[in-house]
C-alpha positions as CSV (number, residue, x, y, z in Angstrom):
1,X,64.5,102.5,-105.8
2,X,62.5,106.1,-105.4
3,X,63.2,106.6,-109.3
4,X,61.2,103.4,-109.9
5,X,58.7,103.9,-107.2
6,X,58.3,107.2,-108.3
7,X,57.2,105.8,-112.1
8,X,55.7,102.4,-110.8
9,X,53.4,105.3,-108.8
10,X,53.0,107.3,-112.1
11,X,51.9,104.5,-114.4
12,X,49.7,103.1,-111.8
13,X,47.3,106.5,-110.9
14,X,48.2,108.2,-113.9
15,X,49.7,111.6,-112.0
16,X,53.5,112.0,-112.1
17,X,55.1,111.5,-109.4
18,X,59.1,113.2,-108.2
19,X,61.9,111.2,-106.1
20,X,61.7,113.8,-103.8
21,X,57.6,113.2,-103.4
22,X,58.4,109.4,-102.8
23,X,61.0,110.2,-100.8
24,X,59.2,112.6,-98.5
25,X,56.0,110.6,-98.0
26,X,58.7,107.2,-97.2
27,X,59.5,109.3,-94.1
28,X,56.1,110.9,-93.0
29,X,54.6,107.0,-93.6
30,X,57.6,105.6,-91.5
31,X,56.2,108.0,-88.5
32,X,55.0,105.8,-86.1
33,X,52.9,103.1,-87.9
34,X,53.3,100.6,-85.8
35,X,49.5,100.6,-84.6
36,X,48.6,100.6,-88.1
37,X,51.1,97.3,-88.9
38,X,49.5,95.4,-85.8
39,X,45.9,95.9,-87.4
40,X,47.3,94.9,-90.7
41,X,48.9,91.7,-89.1
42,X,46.2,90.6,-87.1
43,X,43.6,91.4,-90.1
44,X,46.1,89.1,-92.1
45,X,46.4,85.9,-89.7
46,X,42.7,86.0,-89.1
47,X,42.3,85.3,-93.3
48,X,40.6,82.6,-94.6
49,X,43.2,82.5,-97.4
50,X,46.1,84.5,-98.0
51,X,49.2,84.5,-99.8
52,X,52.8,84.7,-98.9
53,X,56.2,84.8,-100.9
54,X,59.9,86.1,-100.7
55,X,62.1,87.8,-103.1
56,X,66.2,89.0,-102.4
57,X,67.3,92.5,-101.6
58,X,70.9,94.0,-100.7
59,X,70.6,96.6,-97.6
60,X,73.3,98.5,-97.3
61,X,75.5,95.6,-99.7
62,X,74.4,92.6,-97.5
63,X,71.7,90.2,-98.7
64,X,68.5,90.5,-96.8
65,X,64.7,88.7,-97.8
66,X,62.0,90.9,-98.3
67,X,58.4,88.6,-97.0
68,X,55.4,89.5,-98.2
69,X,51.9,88.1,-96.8
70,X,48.7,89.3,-98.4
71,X,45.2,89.2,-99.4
72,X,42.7,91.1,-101.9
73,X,42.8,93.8,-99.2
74,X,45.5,93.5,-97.2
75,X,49.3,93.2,-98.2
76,X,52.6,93.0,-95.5
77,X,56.1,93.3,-96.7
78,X,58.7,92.9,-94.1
79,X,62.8,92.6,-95.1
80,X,64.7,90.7,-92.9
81,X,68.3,89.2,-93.1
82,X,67.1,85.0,-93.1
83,X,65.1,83.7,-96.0
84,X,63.6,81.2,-93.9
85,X,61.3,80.2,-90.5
86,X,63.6,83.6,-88.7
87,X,62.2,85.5,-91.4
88,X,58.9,84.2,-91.7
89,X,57.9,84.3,-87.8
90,X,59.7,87.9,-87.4
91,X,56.5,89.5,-89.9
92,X,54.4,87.7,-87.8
93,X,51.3,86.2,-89.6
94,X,52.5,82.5,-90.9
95,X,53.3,81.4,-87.6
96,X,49.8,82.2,-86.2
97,X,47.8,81.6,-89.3
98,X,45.3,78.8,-89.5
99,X,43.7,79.9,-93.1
100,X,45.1,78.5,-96.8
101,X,48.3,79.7,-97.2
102,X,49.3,79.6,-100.9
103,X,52.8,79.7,-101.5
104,X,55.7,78.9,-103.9
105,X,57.1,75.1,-102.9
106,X,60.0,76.7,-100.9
107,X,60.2,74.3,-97.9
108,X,60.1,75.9,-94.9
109,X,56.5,77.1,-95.8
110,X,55.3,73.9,-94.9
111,X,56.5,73.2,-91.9
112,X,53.8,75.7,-90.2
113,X,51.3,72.4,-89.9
114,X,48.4,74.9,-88.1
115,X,48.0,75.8,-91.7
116,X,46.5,74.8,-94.8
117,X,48.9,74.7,-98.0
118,X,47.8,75.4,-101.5
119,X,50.6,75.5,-104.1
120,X,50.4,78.7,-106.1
121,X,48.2,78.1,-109.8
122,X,51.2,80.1,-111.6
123,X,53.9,78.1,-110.5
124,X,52.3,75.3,-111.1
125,X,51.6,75.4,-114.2
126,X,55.3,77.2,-114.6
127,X,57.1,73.7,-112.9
128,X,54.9,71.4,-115.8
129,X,55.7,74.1,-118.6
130,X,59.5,72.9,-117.0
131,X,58.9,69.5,-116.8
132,X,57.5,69.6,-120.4
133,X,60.2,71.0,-121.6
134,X,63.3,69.4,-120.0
135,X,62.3,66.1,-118.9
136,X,64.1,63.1,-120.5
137,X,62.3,60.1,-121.9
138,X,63.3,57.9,-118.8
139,X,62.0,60.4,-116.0
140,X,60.7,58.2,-113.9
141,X,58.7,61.1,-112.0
142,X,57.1,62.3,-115.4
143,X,54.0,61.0,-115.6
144,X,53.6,61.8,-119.0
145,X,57.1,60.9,-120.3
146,X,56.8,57.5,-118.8
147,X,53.3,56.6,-121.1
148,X,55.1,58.3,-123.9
149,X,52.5,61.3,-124.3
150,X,53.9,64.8,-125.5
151,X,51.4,67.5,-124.8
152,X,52.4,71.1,-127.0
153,X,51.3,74.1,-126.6
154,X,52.0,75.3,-123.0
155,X,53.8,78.3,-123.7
156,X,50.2,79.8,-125.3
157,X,48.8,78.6,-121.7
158,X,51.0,80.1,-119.7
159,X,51.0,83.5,-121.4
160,X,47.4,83.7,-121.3
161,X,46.5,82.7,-117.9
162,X,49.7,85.3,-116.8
163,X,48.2,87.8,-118.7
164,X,44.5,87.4,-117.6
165,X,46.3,87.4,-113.8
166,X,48.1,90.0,-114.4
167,X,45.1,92.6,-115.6
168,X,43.3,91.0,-111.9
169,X,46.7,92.2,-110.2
170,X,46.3,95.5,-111.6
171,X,43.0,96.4,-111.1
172,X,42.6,95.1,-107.9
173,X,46.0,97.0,-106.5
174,X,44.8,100.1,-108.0
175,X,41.5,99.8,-106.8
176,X,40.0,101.0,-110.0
177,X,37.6,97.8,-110.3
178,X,37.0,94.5,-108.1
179,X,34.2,93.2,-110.8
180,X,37.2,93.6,-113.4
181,X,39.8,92.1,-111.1
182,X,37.3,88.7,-110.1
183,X,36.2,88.2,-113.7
184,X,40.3,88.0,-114.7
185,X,41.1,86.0,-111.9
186,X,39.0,83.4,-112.4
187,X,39.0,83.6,-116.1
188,X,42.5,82.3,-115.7
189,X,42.4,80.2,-112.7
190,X,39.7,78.2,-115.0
191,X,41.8,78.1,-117.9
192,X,44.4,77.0,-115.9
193,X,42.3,73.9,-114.4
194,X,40.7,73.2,-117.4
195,X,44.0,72.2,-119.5
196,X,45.3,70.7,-116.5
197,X,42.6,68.9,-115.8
198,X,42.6,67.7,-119.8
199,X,45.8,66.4,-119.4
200,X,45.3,64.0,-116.5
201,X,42.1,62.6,-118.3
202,X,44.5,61.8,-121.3
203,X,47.1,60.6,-119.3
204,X,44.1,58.3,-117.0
205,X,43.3,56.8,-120.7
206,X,46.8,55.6,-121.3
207,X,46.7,53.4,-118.4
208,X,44.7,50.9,-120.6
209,X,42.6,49.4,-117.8
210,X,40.0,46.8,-119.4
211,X,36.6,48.7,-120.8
212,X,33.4,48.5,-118.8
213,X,31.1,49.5,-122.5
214,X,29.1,45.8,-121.5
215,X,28.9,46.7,-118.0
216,X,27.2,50.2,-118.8
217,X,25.2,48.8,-120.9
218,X,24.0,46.2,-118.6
219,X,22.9,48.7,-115.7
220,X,21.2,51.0,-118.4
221,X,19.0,48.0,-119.4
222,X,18.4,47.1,-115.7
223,X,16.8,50.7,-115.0
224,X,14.9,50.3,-118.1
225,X,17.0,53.0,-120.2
226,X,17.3,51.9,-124.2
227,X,19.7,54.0,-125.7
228,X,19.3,53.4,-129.2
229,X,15.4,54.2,-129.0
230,X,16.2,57.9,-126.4
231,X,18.8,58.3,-129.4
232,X,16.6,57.6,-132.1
233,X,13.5,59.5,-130.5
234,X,15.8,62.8,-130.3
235,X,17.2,62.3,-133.9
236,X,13.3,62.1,-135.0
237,X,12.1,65.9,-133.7
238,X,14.0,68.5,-134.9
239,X,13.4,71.2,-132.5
240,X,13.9,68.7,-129.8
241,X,17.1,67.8,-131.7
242,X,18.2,71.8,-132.0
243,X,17.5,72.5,-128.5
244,X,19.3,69.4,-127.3
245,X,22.7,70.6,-129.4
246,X,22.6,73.9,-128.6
247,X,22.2,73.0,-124.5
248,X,25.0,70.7,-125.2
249,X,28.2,72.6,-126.3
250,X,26.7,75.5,-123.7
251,X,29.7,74.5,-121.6
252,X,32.3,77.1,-121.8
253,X,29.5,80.0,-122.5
254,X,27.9,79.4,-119.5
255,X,31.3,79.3,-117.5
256,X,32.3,82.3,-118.9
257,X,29.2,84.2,-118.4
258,X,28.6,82.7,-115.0
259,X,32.2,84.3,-114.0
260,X,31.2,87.5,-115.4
261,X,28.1,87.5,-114.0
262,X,29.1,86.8,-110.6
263,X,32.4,89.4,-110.6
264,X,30.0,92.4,-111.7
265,X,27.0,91.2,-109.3
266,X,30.2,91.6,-106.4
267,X,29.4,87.4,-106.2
268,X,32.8,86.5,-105.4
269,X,32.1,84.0,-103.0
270,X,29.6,82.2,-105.2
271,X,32.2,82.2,-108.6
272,X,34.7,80.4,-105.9
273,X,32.0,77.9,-105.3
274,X,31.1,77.3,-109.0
275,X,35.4,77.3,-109.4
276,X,36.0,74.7,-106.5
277,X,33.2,72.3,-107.0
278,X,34.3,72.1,-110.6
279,X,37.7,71.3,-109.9
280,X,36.6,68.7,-107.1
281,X,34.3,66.9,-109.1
282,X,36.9,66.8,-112.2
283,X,39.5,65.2,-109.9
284,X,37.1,62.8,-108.5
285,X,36.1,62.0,-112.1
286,X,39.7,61.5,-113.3
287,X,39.9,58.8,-110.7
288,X,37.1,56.9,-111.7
289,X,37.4,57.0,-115.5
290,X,41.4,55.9,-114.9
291,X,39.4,52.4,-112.8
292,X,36.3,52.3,-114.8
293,X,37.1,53.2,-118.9
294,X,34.7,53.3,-121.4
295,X,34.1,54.1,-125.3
296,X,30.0,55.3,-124.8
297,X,27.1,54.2,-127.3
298,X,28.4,56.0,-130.3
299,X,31.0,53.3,-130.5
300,X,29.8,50.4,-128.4
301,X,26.2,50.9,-130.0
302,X,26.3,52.5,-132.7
303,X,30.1,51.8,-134.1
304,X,31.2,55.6,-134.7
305,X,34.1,56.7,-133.7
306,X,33.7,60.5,-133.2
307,X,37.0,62.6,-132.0
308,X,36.7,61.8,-128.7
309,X,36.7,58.3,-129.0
310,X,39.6,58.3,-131.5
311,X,41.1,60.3,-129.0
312,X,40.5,57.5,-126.7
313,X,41.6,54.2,-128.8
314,X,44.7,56.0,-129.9
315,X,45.8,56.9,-126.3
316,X,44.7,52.9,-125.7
317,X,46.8,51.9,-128.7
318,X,50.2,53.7,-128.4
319,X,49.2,55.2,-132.1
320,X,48.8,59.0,-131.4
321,X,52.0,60.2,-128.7
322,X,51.7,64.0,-129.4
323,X,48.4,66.2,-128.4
324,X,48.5,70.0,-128.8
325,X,46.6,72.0,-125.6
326,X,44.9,73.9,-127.9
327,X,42.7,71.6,-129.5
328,X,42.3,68.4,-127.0
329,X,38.5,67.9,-125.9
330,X,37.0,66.0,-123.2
331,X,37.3,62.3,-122.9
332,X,35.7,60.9,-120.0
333,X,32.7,58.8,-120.6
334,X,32.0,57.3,-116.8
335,X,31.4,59.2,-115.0
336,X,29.7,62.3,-117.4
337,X,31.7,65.3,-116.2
338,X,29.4,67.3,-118.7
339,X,26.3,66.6,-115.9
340,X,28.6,67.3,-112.5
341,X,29.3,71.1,-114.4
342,X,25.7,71.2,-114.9
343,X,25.0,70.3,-111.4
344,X,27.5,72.8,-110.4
345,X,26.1,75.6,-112.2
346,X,22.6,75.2,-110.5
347,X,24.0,75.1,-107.4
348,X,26.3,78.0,-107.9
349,X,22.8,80.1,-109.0
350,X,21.0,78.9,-106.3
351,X,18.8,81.5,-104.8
352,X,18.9,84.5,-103.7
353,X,20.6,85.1,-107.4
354,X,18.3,86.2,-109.8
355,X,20.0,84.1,-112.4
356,X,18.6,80.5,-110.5
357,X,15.7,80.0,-112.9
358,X,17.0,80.5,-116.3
359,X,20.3,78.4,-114.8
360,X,18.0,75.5,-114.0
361,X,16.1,75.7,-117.2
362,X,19.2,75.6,-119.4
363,X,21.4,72.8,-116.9
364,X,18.1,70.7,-117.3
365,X,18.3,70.8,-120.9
366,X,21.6,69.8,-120.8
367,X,22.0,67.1,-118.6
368,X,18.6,65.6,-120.4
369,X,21.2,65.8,-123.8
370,X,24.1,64.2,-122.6
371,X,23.3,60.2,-123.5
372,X,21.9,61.3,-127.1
373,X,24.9,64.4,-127.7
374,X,27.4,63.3,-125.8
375,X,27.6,59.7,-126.5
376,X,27.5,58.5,-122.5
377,X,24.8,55.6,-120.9
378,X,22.2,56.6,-118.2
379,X,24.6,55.7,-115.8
380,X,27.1,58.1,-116.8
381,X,24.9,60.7,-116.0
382,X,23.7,59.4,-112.6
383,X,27.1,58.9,-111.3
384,X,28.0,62.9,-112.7
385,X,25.4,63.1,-110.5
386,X,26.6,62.2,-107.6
387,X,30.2,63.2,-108.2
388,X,28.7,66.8,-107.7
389,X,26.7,65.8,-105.1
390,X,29.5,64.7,-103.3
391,X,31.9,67.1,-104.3
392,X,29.6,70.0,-102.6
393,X,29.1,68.0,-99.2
394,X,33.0,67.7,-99.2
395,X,33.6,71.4,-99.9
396,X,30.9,72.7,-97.4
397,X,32.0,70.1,-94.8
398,X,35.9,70.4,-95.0
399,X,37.0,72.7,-97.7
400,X,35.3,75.8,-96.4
401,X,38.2,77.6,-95.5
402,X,39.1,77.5,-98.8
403,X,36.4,79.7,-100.5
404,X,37.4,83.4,-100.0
């Protein structure tokens, strides 16, 4: 253990480091710190978030549990000889915390109700890479098997969202950068979502609930929006026409820089809001395009079938059952997910970020594309709309906790 201390200590700061050194500090640090481990514990249980997992480790040839609770500045490991609710309540943080704990799905982490539970993003996505991979074509709890949909792909995921997490780790533990540390952190936490996320829009097509094209079309007419001529009009100025495209596919760029931009302004708090209200808004959406289908203009209209669409008929059909991660693509028409990110971003610039007015200027010009570029009705948009709408009130009403 002081051998591998000794060069974990080495690799991380970059100064050799003996066995005796490690061995000699162990000692002066386990010198009366129990003031010290108080603050620590009582810093920790007051967290709005914080994490907590368990790992094995033989003391003296018997098993024992080392427990571990932590935040980005805090960390409390404590070995005990029960892996469970003993072990737990002996460190002394679970049992009094009334934060979001995130956690691993080991059972007795839940049964501290005072808390809030969040399953940890990397085992998550760990249990559907297993699921993927083992699950036989009658699994009646795989969601995925049971419509016959085989999504490839997930070891790429899975290495790049543990490498991006693993550089935030590292940076943050060695304190060498926190703007570093945020922008990897979320930069995998969204790539995380975002194939998630693609996956239950897929799997919401299969259902094969009846299409609602007639029905859109109706309430555009009844507000007095004509697709084909806002279509036409946009198709018939060019600049108006390069602007529109360009605001369009802006999607990922402006997550990306948004998450850079808010890790090296020290924003953290306002990348967690841009993070959460995406991931809200894309689970209320999910739910309503599962109820409320729909192929857009291009195909009701104007009888295209772009990629998204074919994407769409063939989930409908039963004639496509294999989709790699790498190269799926949004498929919601109703509500337009494409105008609650929008919304999101503005909101996530909002003042006193210097960033507000070209955000607004750009999110404008997007969300004023979306029926001609992205194929979606008027009332696509407005219910994106208010699928952002509402997914801030429900975040600043009962998620706050959440946001770090």
């Amino acid at each position: 253990m002081k051998k591998r201390t000794a060069q974990a200590l080495a690799e991380l700061f970059g100064t050799p480091v003996s066995e005796g050194t490690v061995a000699s500090m162990t000692r002066r640090a386990a010198d009366g710190p129990d003031d010290f481990l108080d603050q620590v514990t009582d810093r920790l249980a007051e967290a709005e978030v914080a994490g907590f997992d368990e790992t094995g480790l033989r003391v003296a040839g018997k098993p024992h549990w080392v427990h571990c609770a932590r935040t980005d500045k805090y960390t409390l490991i404590t070995c005990h000889p029960k892996r469970g609710t003993k072990g737990i309540d002996d460190a002394g943080v679970l049992g009094r915390f009334r934060g979001v704990a995130v956690h691993d799905a080991w059972a007795p982490y839940d049964t501290y109700a005072d808390a809030r539970h969040q399953l940890c993003c990397a085992h998550a996505l760990r249990e559907l890479a297993g699921v993927h991979e083992t699950a036989s074509l009658d699994a009646p709890w795989c969601w995925a098997e049971q419509v016959g949909l085989l999504f490839t792909g997930w070891p790429t995921i899975a290495i790049g969202t543990s490498v991006l997490g693993v550089i935030g780790l590292l940076y943050r533990m060695a304190g060498r950068s926190d703007s570093i540390a945020d922008a990897a952190h979320y930069l995998g936490l969204w790539v995380a979502f975002s194939v998630t996320g693609a996956v239950f829009t897929y799997l919401a097509a299969a259902l094969r609930m009846p299409l609602y094209d007639t029905a859109f079309t109706a309430m555009d007419a009844a507000v007095g929006f004509d697709w084909p001529s806002w279509s036409s009009f946009v198709d018939a100025h060019q600049l108006l026409k390069v602007l529109f495209t360009a605001a369009y596919v802006s999607l990922w760029p402006q997550t990306v820089g948004s998450i850079l931009y808010f890790a090296y302004t020290g924003r953290r708090d306002r990348n967690a809001d841009l993070f959460w209200t995406a991931m809200v808004s894309l689970a209320i959406t999910t739910l309503v395009w599962a109820m409320l289908p729909a192929l857009g203009p291009f195909v009701h209209v104007r009888h295209r079938e772009p990629d998204y669409a074919r994407a769409v008929l063939a989930l409908r059909e039963g004639t496509v059952s294999s989709f790699s991660l790498q190269t799926i693509e949004g498929v919601v028409v109703m509500p337009s997910f494409h105008t609650a990110l929008g919304v999101a971003y503005v909101y996530a610039h909002r003042p006193p970020a210097r960033s507000f007015i070209p955000a607004v200027i750009l999110n404008v010009l997007m969300i004023l594309s979306i029926p001609s570029e992205g194929g979606h009705y008027l009332v696509d948009v407005i219910g994106g709309f208010a699928v952002a709408i509402l997914s801030i009130l429900l975040l600043k009403r009962d998620l706050k906790r959440v946001l770090p």
